[in-house]
KOLLO-694754 format. One record per residue: chain; x, z, y of N, C-alpha, C in turn; residue in three letters; residue number from 1. Coordinates in nm, 4 decimals. Example, Ala and Ser with C-alpha at 12.3 -4.5 7.8 and 13.67 -1.06 7.14 Angstrom:
// KOLLO-694754
   vexkol     n.east       n.up    n.north    ca.east      ca.up   ca.north     c.east       c.up    c.north   fimar   pafi
        A     1.3190     0.7800    -0.5690     1.2300     0.7800    -0.4500     1.3200     0.7800    -0.3300     ALA      1
        A     1.2850     0.7080    -0.2250     1.3670     0.7140    -0.1060     1.2900     0.7870     0.0030     SER      2
***
This chain:
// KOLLO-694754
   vexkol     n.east       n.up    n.north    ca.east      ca.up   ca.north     c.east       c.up    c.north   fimar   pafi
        A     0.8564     1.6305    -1.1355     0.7938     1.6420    -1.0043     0.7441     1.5046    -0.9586     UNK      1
        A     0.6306     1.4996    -0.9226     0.5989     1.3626    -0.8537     0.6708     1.2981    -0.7611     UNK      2
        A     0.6822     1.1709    -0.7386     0.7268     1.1406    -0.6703     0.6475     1.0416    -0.5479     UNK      3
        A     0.6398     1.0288    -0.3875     0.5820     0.9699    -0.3304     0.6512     0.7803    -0.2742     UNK      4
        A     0.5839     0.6642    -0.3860     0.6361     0.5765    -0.3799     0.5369     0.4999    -0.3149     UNK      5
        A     0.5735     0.3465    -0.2348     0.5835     0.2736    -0.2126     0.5866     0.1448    -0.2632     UNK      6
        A     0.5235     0.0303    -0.2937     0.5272    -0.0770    -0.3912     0.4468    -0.2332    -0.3540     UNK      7
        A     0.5415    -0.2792    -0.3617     0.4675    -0.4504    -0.3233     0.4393    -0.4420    -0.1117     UNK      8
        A     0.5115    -0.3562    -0.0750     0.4943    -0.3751     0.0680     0.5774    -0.5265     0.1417     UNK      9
        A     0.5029    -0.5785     0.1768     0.5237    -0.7142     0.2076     0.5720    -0.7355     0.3472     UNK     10
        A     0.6711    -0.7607     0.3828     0.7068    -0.8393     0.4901     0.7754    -0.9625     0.5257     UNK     11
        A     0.7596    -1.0067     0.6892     0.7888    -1.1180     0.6904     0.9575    -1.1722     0.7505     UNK     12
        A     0.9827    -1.2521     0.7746     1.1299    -1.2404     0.7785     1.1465    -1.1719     0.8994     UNK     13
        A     1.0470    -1.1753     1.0466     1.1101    -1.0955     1.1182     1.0285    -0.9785     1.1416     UNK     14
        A     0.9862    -0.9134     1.0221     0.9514    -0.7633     1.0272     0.8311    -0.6996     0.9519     UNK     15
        A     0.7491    -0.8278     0.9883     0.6142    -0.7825     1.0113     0.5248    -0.7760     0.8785     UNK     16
        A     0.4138    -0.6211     0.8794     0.4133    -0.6006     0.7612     0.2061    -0.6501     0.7754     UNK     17
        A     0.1871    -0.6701     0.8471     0.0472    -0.7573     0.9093     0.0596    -0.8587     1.0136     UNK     18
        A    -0.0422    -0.9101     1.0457    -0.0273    -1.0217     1.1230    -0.1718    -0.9622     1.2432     UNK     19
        A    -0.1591    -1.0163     1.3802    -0.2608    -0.9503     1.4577    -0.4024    -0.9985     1.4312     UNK     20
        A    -0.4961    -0.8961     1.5193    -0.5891    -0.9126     1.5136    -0.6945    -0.8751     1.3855     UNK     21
        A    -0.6528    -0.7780     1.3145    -0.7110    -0.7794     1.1959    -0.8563    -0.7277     1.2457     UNK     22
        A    -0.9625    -0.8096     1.1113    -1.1033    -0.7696     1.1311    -1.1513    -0.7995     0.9868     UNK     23
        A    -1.2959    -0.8308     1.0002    -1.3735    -0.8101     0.8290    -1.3117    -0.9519     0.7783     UNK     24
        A    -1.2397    -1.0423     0.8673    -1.2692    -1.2005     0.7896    -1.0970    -1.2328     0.7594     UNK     25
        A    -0.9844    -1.0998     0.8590    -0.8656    -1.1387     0.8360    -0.8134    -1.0159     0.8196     UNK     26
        A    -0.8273    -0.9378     0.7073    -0.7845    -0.7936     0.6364    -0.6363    -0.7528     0.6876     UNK     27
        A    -0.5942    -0.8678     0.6715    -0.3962    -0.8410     0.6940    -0.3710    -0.9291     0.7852     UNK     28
        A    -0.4835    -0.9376     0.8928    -0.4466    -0.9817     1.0244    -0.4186    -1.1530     1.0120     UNK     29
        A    -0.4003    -1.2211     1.1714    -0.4305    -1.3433     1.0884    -0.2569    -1.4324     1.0517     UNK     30
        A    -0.2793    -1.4748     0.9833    -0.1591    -1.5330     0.8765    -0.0927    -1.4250     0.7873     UNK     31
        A    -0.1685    -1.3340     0.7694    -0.1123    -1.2096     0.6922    -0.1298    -1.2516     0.5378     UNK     32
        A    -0.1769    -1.3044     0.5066    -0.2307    -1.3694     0.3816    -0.1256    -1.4339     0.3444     UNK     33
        A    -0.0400    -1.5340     0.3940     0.0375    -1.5245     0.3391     0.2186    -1.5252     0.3287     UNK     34
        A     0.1911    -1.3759     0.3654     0.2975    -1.2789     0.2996     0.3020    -1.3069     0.1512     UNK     35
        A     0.2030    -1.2535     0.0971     0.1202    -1.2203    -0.0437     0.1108    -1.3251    -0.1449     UNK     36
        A     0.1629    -1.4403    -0.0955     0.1409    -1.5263    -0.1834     0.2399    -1.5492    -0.3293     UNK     37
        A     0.3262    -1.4500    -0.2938     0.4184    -1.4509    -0.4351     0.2946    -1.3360    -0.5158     UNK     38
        A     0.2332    -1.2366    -0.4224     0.1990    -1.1339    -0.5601     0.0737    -1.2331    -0.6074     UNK     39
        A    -0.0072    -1.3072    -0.5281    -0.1128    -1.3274    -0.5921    -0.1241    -1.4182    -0.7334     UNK     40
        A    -0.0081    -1.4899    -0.7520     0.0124    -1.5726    -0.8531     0.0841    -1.4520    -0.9972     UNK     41
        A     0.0894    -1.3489    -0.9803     0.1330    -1.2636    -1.0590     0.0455    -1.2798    -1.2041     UNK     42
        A     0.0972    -1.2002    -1.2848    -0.0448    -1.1494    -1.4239    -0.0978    -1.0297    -1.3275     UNK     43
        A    -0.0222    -0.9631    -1.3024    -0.1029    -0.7902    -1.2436    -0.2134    -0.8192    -1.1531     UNK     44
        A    -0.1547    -0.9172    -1.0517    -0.2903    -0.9677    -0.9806    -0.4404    -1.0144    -0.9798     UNK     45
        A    -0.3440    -1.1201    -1.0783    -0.4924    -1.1918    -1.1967    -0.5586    -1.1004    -1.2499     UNK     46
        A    -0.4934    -1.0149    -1.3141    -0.5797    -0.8858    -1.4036    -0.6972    -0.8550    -1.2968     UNK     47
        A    -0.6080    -0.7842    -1.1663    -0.6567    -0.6943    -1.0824    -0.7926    -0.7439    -1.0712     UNK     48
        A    -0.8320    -0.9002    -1.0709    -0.9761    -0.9273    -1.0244    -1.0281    -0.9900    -1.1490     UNK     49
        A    -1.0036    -0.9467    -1.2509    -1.0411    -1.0072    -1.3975    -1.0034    -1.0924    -1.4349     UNK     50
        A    -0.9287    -1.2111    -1.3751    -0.8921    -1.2925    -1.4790    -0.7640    -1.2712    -1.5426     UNK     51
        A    -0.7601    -1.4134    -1.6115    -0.6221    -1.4366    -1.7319    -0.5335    -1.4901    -1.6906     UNK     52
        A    -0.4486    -1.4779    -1.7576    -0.3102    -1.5951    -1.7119    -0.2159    -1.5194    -1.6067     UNK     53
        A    -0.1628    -1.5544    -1.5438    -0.0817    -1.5506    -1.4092     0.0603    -1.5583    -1.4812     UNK     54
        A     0.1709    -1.5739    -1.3641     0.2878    -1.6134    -1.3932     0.3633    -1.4559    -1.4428     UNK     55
        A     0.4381    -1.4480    -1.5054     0.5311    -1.3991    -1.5489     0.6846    -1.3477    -1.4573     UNK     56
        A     0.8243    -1.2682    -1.5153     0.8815    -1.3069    -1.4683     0.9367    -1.1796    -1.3553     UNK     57
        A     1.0469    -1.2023    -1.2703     1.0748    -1.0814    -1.1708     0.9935    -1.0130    -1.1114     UNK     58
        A     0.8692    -1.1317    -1.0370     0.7944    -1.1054    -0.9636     0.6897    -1.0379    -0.9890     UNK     59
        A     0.6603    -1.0921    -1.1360     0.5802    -0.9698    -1.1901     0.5967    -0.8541    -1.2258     UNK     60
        A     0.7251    -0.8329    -1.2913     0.7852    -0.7559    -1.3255     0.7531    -0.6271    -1.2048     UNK     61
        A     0.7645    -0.6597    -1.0843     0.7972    -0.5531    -0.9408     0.6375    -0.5229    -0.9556     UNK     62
        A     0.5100    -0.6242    -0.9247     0.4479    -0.6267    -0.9243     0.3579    -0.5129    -0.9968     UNK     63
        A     0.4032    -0.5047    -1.1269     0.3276    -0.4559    -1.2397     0.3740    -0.2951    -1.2077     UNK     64
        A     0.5378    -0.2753    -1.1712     0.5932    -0.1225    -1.1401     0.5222    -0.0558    -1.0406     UNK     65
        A     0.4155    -0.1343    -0.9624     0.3403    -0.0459    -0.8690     0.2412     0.0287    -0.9008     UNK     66
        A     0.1961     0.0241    -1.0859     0.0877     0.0567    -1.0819     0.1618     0.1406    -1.2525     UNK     67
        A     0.2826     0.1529    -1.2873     0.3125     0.2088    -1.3692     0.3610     0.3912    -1.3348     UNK     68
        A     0.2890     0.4902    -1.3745     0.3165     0.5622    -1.3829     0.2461     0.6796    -1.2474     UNK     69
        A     0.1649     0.5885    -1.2070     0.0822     0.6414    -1.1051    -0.0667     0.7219    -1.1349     UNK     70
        A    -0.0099     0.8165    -1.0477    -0.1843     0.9002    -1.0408    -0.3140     0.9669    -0.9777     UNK     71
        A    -0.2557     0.8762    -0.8580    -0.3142     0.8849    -0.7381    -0.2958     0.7950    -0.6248     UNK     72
        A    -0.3601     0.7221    -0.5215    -0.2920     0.6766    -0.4329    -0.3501     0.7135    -0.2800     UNK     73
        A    -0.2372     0.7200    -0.1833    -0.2891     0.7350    -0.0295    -0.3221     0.6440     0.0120     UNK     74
        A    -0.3851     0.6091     0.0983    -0.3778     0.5002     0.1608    -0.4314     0.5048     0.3112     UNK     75
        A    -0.3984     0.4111     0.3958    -0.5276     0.4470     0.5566    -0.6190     0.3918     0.5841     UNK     76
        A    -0.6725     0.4347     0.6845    -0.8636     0.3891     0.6340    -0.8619     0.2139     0.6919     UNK     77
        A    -0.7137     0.1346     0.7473    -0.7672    -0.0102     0.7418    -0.7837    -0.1103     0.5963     UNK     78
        A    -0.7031    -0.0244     0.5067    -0.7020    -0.0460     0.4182    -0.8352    -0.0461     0.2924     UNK     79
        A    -0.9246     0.0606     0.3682    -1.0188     0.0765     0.3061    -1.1219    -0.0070     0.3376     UNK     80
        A    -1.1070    -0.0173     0.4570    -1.2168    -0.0913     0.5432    -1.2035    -0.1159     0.6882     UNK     81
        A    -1.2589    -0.2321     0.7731    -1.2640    -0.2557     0.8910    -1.3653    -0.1769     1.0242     UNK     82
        A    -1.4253    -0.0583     0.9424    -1.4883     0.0038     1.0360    -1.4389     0.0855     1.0994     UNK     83
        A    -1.4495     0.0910     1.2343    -1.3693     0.2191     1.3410    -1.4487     0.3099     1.3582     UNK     84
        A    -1.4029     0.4190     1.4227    -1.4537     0.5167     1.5130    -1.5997     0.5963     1.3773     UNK     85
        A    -1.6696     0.6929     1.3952    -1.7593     0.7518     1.3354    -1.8524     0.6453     1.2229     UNK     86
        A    -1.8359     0.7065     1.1159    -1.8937     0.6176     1.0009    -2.0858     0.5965     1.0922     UNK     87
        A    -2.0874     0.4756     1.1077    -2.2068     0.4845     1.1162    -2.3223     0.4695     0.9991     UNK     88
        A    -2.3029     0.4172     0.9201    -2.3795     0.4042     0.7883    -2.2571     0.4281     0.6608     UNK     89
        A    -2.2807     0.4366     0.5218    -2.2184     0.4593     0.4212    -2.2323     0.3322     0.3249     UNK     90
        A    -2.2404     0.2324     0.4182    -2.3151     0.1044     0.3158    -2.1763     0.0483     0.2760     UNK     91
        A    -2.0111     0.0378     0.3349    -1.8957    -0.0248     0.3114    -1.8583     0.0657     0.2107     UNK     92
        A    -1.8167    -0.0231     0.1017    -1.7820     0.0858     0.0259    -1.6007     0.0238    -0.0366     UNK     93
        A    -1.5547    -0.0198     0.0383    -1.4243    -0.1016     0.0242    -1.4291    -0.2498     0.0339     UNK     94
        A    -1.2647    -0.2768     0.0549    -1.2758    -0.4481     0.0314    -1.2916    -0.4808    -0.1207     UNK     95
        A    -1.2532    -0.4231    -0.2195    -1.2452    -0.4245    -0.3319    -1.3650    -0.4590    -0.4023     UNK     96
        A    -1.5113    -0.4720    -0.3517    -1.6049    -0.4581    -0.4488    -1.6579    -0.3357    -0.5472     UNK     97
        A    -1.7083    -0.3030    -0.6640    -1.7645    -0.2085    -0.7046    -1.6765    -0.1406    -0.8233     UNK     98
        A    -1.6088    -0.2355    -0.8401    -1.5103    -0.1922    -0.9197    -1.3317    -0.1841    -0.8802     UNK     99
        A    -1.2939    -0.1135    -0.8080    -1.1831    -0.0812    -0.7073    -1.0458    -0.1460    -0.8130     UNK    100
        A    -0.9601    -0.1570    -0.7807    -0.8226    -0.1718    -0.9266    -0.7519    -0.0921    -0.8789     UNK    101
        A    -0.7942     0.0515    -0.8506    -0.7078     0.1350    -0.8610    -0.7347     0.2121    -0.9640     UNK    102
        A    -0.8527     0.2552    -1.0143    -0.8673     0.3559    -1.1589    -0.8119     0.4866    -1.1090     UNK    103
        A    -0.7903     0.5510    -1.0070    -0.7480     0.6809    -0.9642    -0.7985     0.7521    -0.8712     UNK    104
        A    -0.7712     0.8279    -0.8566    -0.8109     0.8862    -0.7226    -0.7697     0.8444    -0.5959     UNK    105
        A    -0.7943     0.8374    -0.5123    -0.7323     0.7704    -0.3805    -0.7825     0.8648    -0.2767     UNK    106
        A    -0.7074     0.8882    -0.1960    -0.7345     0.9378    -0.0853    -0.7274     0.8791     0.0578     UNK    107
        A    -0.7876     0.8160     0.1246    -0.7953     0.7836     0.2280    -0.8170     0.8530     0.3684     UNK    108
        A    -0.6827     0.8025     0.4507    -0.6536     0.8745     0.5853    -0.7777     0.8563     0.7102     UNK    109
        A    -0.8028     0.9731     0.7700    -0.9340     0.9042     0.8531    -0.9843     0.9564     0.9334     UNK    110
        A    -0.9920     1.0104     1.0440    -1.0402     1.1064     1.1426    -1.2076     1.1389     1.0871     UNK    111
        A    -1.2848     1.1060     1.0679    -1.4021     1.0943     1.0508    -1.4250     1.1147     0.9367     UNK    112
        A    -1.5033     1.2709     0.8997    -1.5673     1.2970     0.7635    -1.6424     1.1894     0.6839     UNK    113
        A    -1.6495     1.1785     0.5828    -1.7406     1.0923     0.4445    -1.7435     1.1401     0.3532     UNK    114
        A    -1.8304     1.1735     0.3087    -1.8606     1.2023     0.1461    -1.7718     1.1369     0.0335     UNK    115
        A    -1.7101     1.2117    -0.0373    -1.6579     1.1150    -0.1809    -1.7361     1.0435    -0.2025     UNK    116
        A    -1.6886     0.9112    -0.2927    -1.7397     0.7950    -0.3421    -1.6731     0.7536    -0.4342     UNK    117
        A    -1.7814     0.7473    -0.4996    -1.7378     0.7981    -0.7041    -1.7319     0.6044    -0.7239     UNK    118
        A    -1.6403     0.5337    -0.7458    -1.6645     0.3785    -0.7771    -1.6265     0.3661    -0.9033     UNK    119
        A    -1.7132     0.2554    -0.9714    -1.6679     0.1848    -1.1201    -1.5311     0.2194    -1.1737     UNK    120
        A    -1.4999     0.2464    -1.3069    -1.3287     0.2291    -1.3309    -1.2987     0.3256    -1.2984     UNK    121
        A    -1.3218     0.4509    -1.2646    -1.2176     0.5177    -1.2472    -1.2004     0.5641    -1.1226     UNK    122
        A    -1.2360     0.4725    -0.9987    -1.1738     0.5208    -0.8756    -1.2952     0.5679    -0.8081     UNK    123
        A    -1.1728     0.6837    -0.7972    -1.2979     0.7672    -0.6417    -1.2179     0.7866    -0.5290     UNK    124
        A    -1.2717     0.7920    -0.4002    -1.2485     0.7661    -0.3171    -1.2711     0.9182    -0.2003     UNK    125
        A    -1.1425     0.9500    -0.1566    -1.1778     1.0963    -0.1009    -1.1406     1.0929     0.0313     UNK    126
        A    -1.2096     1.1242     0.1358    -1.1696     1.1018     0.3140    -1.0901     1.2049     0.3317     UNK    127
        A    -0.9833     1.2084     0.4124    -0.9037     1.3067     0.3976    -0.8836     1.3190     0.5979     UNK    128
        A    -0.9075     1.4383     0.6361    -0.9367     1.4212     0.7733    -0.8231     1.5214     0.8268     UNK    129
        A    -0.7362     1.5720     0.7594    -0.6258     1.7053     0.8378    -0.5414     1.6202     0.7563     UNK    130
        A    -0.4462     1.5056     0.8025    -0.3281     1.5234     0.7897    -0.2729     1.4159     0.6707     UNK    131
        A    -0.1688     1.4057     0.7061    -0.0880     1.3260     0.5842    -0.0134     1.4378     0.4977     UNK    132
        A    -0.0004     1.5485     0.5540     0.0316     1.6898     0.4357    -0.0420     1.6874     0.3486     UNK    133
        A    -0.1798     1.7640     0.4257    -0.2984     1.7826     0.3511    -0.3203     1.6388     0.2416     UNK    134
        A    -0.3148     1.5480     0.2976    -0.3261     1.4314     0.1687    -0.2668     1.4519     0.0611     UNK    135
        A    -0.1251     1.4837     0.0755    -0.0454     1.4503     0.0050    -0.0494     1.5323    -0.1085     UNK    136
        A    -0.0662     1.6751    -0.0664    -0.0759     1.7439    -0.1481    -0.1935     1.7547    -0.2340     UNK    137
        A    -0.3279     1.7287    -0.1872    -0.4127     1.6860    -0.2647    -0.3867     1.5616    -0.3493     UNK    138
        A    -0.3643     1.5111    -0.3187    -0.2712     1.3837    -0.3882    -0.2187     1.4284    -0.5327     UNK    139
        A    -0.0833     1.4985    -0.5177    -0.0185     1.5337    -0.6183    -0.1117     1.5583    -0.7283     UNK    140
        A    -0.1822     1.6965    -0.6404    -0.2489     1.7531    -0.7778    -0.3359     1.6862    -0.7979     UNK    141
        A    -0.3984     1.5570    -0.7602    -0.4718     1.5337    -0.8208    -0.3888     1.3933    -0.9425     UNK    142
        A    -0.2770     1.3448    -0.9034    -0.1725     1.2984    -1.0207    -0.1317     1.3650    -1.1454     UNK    143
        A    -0.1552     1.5146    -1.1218    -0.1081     1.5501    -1.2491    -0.0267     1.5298    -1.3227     UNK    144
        A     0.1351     1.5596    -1.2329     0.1960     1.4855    -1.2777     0.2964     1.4036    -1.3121     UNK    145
        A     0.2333     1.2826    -1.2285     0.2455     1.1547    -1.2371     0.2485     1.1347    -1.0916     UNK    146
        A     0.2976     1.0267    -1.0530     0.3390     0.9859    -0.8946     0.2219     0.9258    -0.8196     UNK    147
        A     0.2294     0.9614    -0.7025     0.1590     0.9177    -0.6006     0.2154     0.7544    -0.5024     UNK    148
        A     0.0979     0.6531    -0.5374     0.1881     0.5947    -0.4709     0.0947     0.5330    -0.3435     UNK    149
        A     0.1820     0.5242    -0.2095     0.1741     0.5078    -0.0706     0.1142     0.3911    -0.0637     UNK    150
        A     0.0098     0.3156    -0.0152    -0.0302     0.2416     0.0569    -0.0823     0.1815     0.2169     UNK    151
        A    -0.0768     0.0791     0.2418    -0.1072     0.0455     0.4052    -0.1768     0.1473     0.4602     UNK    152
        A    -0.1784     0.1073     0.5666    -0.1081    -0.0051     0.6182     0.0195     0.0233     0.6926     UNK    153
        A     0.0607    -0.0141     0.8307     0.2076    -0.0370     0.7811     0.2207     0.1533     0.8993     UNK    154
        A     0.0952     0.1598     0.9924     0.1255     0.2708     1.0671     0.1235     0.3988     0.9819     UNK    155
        A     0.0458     0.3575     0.8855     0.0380     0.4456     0.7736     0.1717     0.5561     0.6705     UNK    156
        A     0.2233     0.4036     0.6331     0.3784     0.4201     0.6529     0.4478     0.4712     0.6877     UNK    157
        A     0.5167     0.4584     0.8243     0.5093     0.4890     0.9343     0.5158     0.6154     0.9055     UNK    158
        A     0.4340     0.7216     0.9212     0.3938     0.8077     0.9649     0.4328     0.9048     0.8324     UNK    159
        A     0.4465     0.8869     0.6999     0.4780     0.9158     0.6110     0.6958     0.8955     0.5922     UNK    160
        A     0.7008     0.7850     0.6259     0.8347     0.7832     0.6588     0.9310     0.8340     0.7900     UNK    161
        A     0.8441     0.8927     0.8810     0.9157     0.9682     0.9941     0.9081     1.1099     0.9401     UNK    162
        A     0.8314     1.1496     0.8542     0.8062     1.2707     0.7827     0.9119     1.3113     0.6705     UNK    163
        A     0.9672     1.2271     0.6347     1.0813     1.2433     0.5316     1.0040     1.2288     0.4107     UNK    164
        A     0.8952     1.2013     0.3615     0.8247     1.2093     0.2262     0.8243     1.1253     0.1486     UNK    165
        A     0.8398     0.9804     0.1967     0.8834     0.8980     0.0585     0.9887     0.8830     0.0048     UNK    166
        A     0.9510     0.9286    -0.1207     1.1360     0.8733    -0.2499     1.1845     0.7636    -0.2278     UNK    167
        A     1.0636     0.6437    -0.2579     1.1471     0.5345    -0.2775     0.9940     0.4250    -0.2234     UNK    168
        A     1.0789     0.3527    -0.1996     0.9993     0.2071    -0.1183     1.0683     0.0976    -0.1641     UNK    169
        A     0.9572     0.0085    -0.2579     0.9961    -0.1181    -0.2580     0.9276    -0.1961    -0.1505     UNK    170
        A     1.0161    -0.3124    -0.0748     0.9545    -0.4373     0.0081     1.0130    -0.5583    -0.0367     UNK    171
        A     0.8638    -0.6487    -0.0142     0.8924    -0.7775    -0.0777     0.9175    -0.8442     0.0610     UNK    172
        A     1.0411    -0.8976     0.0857     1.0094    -1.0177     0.1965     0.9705    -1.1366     0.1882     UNK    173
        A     0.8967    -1.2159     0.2403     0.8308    -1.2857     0.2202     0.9109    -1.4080     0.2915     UNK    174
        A     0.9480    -1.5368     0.2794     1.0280    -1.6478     0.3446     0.9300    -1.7237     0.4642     UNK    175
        A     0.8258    -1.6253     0.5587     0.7450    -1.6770     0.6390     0.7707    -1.6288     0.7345     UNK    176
        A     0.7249    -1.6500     0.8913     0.7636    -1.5587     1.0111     0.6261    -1.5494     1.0443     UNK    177
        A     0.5750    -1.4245     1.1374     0.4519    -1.4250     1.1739     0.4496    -1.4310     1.3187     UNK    178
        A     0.5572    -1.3985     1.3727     0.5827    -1.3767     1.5451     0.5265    -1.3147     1.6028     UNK    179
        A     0.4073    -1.2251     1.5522     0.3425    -1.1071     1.5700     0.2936    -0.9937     1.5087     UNK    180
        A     0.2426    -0.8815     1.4968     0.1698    -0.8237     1.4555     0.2619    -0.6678     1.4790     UNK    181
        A     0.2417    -0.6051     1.3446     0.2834    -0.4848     1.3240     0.4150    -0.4668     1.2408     UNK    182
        A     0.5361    -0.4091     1.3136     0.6326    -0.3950     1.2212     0.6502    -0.2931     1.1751     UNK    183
        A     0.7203    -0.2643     1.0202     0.6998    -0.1669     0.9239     0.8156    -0.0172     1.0218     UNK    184
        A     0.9363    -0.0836     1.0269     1.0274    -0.0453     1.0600     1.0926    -0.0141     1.2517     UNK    185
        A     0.9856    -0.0609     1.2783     0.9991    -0.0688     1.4424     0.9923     0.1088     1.5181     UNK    186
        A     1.1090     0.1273     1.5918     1.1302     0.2778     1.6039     1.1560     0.3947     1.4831     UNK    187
        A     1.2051     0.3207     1.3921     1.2591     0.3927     1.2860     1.4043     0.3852     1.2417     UNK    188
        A     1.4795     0.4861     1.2537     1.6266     0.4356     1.1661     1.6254     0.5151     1.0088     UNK    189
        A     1.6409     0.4420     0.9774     1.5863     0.4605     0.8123     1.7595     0.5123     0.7733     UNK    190
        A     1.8496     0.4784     0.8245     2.0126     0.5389     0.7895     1.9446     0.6470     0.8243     UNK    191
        A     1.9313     0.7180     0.9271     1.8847     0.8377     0.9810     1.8273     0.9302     0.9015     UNK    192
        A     1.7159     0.8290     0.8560     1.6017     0.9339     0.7687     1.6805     0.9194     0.6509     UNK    193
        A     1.7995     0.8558     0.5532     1.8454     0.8873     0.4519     1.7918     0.7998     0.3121     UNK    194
        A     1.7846     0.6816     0.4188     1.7485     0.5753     0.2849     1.8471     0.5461     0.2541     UNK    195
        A     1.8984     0.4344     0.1490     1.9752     0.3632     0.1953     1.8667     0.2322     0.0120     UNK    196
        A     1.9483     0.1485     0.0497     1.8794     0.0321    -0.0357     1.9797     0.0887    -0.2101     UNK    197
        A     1.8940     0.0662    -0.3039     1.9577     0.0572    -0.4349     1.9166    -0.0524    -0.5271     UNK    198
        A     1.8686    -0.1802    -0.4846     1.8641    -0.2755    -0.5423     1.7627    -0.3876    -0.4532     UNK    199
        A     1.8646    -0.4811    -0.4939     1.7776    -0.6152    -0.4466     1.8099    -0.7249    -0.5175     UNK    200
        A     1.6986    -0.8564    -0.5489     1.7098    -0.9051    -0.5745     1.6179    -1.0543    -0.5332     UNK    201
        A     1.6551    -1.1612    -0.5495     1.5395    -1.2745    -0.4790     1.5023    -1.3227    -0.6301     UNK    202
        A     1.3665    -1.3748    -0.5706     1.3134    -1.5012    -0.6555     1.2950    -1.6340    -0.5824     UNK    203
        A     1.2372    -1.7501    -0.5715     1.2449    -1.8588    -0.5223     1.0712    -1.8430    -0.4311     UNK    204
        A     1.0072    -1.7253    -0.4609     0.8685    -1.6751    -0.3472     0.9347    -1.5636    -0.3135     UNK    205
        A     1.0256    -1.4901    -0.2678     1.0484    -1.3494    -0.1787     1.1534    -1.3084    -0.2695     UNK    206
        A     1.2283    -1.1861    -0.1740     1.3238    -1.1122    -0.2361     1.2758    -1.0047    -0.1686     UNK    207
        A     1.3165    -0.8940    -0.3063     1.2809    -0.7872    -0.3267     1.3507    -0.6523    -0.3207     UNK    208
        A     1.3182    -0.5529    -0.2260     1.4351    -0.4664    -0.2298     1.3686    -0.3344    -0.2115     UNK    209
        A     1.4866    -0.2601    -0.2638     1.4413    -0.0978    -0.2838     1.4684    -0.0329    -0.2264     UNK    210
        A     1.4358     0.0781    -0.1850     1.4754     0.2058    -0.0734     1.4487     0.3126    -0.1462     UNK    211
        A     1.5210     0.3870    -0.1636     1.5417     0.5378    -0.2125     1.6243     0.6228    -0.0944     UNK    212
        A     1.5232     0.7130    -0.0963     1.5886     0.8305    -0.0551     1.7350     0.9239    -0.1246     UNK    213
        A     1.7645     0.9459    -0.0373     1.9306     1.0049    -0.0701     1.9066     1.1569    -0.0950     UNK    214
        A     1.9216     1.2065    -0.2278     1.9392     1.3360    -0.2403     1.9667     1.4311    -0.1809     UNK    215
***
């Protein structure tokens, strides 16, 4: 059975899984950037935008499990892009460029109809306008499978984790404070909803921990 995961969600020591103000020039809000600075030195990362090299190691290790065994991903439409309210043109076609690094299907959360959008590699891109059900389940089947895994942003989350639907959530904390923005966990008791943590571990850029749902 698929499972609905969670992976490389980044926060900061006191919560925060963005930083405010996000727009076209500060995606993850501003000082949100760096959260991220353990994944970007990764290999998976490097790959992600073509190049070679990157470091090795735990961090990669977590890094690389976000994209193992996946066959679909959700995600919400800040994630896709900085445009609000009614698509006015179809010219944004992600932050990603033409070639997405997801290679899957993705479904994106969004009040506002859009046409699929078939991108380079693999990924297409489907507006999903009834629901984080309705996603989800399109989701699955379109994993075949294989697991679905959860992306931003953090209300996104949110909204999937007051629902009881994710298995398991990894978060990276990050050794930065932002003193603002959006917290992942704010009005949530996660004892409640039946997490509880089954592994953690640090590296000398973030420590890393898991959340699974309790049978």
């Amino acid at each position: 059975m698929s499972k609905l995961r969670v992976h490389a969600f980044t926060l900061s020591l006191d919560g925060f899984g963005a930083g405010p103000r996000q727009d076209i020039d500060n995606p993850l809000g501003v000082g949100g950037r760096t959260l991220h600075e353990w994944a970007f030195a990764t290999r998976t990362f490097q790959k992600m935008f073509g190049g070679d090299g990157g470091d090795t190691g735990i961090d990669e290790d977590f890094a690389a499990a976000g994209f193992a065994n996946i066959g679909a991903w959700i995600i919400g439409r800040n994630m896709f892009g900085p445009i609000r309210g009614p698509w006015a043109d179809e010219a944004w076609k992600g932050w990603w460029g033409d070639e997405p690094p997801y290679h899957v299907p993705v479904f994106v959360l969004t009040h506002h109809p859009r046409a699929t959008l078939t991108m380079a590699g693999g990924t297409t891109f489907h507006f999903v306008t009834d629901g984080i059900e309705p996603a989800l389940r399109r989701a699955v089947e379109a994993a075949n499978g294989k697991d679905v895994r959860l992306g931003g942003g953090v209300a996104t989350i949110q909204q999937y984790l007051r629902a009881g639907l994710v298995d398991e959530m990894h978060l990276a904390i990050a050794p930065v404070l932002l003193g603002s923005g959006e917290r992942l966990l704010e009005g949530l008791d996660a004892v409640q909803l039946g997490y509880r943590c089954i592994r953690h571990v640090a590296t000398p850029n973030v420590t890393h921990v898991v959340l699974a749902k309790s049978a």
